[in-house]
Short mmCIF file of the C-alpha atoms (twelve columns), coordinates in Angstrom:
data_MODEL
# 
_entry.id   MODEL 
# 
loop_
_atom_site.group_PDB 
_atom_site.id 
_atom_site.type_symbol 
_atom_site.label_atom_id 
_atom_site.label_alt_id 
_atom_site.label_comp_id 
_atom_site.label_asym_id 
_atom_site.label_seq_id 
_atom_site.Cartn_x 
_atom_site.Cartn_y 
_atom_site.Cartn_z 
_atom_site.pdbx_PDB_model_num 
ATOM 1   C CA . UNK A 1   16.001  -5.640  9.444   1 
ATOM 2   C CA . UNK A 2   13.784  -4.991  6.347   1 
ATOM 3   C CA . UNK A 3   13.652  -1.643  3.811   1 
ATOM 4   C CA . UNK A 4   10.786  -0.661  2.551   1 
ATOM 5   C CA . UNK A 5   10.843  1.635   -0.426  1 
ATOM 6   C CA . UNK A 6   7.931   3.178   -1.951  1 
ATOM 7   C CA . UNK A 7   7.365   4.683   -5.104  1 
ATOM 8   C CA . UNK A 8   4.731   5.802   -7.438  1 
ATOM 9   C CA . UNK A 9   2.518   8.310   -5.961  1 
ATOM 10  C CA . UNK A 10  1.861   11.975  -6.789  1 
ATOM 11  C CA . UNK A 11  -0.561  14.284  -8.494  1 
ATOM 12  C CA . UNK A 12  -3.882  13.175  -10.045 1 
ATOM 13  C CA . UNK A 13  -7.402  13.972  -11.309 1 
ATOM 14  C CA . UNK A 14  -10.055 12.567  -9.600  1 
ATOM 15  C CA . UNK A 15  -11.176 9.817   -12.036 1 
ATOM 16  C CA . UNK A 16  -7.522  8.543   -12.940 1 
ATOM 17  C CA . UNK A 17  -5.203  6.326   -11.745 1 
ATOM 18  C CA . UNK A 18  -1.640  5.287   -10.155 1 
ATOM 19  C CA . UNK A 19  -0.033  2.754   -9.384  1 
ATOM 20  C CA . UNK A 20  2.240   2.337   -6.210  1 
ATOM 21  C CA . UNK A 21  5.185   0.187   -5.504  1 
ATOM 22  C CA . UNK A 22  6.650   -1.061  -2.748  1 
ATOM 23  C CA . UNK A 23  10.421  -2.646  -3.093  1 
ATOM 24  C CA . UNK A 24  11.134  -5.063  0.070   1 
ATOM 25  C CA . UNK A 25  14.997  -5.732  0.594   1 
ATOM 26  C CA . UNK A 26  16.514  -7.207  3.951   1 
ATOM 27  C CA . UNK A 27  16.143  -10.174 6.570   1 
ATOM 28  C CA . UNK A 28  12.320  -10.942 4.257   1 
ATOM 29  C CA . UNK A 29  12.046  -14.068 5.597   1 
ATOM 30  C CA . UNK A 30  8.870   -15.188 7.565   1 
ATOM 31  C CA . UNK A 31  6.314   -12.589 6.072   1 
ATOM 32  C CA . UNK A 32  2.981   -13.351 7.095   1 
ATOM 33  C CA . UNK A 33  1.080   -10.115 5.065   1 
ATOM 34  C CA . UNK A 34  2.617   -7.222  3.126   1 
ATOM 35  C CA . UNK A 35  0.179   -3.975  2.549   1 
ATOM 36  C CA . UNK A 36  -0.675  -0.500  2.796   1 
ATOM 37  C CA . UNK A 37  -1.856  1.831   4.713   1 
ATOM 38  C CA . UNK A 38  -2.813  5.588   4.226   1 
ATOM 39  C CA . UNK A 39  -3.312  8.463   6.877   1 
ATOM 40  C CA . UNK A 40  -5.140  11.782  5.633   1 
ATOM 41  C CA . UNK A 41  -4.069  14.649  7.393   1 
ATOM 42  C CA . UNK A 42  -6.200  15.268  10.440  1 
ATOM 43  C CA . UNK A 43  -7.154  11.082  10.184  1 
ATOM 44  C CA . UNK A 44  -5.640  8.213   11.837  1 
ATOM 45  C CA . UNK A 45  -4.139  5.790   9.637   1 
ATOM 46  C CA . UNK A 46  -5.914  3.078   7.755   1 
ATOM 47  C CA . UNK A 47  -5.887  -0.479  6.045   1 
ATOM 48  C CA . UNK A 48  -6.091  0.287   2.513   1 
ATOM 49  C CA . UNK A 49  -5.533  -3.182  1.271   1 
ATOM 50  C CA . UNK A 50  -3.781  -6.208  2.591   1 
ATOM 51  C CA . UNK A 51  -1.969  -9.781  0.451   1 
ATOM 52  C CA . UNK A 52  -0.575  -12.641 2.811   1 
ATOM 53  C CA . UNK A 53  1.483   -15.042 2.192   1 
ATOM 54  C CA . UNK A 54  -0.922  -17.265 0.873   1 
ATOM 55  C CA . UNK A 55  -2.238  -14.695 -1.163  1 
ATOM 56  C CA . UNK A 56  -5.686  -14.032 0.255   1 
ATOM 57  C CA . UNK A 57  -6.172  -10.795 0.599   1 
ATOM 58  C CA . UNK A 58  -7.883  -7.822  2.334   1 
ATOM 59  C CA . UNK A 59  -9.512  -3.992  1.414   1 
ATOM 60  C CA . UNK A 60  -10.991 -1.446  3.147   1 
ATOM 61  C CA . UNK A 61  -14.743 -0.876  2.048   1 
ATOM 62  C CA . UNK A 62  -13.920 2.225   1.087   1 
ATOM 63  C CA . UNK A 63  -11.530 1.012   -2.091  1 
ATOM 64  C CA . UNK A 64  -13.147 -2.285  -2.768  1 
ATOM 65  C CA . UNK A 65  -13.531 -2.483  -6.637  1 
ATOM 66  C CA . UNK A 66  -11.272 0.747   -7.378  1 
ATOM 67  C CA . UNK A 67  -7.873  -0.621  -5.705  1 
ATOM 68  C CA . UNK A 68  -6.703  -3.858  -6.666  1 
ATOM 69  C CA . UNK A 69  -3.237  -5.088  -4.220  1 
ATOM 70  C CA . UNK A 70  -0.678  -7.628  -5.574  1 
ATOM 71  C CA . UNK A 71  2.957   -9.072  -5.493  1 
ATOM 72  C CA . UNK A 72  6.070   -10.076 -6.896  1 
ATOM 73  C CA . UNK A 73  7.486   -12.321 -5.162  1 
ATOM 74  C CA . UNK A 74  10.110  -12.855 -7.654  1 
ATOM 75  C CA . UNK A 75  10.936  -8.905  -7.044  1 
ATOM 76  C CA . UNK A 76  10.039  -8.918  -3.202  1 
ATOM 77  C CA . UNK A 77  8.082   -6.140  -4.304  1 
ATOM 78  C CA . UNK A 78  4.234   -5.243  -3.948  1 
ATOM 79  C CA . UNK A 79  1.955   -3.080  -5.911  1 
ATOM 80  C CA . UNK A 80  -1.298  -1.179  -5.658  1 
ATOM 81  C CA . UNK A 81  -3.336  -0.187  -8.613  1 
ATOM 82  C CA . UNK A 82  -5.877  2.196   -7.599  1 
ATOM 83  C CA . UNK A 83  -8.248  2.862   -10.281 1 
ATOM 84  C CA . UNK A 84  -11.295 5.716   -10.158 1 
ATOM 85  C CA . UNK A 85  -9.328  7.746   -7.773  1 
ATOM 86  C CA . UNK A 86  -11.760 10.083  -5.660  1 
ATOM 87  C CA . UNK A 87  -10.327 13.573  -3.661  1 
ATOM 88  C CA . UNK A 88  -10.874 11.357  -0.536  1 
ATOM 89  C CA . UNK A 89  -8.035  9.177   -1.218  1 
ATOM 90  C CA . UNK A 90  -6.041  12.019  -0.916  1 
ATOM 91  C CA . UNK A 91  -3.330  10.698  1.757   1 
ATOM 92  C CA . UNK A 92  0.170   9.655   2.555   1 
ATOM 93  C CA . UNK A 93  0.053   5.721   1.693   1 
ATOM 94  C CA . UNK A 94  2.555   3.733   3.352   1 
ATOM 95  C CA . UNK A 95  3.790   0.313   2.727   1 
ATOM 96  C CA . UNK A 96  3.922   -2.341  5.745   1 
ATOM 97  C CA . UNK A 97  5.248   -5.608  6.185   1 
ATOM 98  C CA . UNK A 98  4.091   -8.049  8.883   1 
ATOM 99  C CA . UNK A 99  6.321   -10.870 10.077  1 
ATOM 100 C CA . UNK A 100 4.376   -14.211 11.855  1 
ATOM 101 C CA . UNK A 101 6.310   -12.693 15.280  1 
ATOM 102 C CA . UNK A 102 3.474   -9.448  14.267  1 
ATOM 103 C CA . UNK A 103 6.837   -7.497  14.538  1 
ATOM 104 C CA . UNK A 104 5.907   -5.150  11.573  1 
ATOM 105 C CA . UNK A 105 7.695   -2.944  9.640   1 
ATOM 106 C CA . UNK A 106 7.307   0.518   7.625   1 
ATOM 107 C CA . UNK A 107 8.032   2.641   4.492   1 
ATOM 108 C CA . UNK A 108 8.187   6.799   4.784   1 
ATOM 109 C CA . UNK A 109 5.306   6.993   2.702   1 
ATOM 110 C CA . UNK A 110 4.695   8.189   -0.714  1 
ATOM 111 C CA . UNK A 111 1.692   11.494  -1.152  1 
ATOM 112 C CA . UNK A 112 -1.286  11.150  -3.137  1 
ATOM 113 C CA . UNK A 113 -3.283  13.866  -4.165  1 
ATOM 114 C CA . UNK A 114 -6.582  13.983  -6.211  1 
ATOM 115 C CA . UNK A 115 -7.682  17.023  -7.176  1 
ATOM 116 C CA . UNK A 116 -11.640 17.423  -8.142  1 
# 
């Protein structure tokens, strides 16, 4: 099994920034891509951004050049910076972890909010 624990969301004005965690502990052992996702109420949920294990990586159009993605592998842990935050990333952004199998796993989430 794998636990994914997410941190670092909340409350912010549109224009700022946060910075989300992701902390993977378990059976982490053939991980093809770690990422997130976000679903907005009312919205199905998204790619936000994507890292493999070779550490190309993947955004949604929608973030490119505000949201950077990135990992520790050191930490098992992955991170997403999002920069120039806009009301419409208001969500609940979840952390996922592929395996090569494409079994996948998933955090609970952790709200963000942007208020204009």
């Amino acid at each position: 099994q794998v636990r994914l624990v997410e941190s670092g969301g909340g409350l912010v004005q549109a224009g700022g920034s946060l910075r989300l965690s992701c902390e993977v502990s378990g059976s982490i052992f053939s991980i093809r891509a770690m990422g997130w996702y976000r679903q907005a109420p009312g919205k199905q949920r998204e790619l936000v951004a994507q890292i493999t294990s070779g550490v190309s990586t993947n955004y949604a159009d929608s973030v490119k050049g505000r949201f950077t993605i990135s990992r520790d592998n050191a930490k098992n842990t992955v991170y997403l910076q999002m920069n120039s935050l806009k009301p419409e990333d208001t969500a609940i952004y979840y952390c996922n972890v592929q395996r090569w199998s494409s079994v996948q796993y998933w955090g609970l989430g952790t709200q963000v909010t942007v208020s204009s």
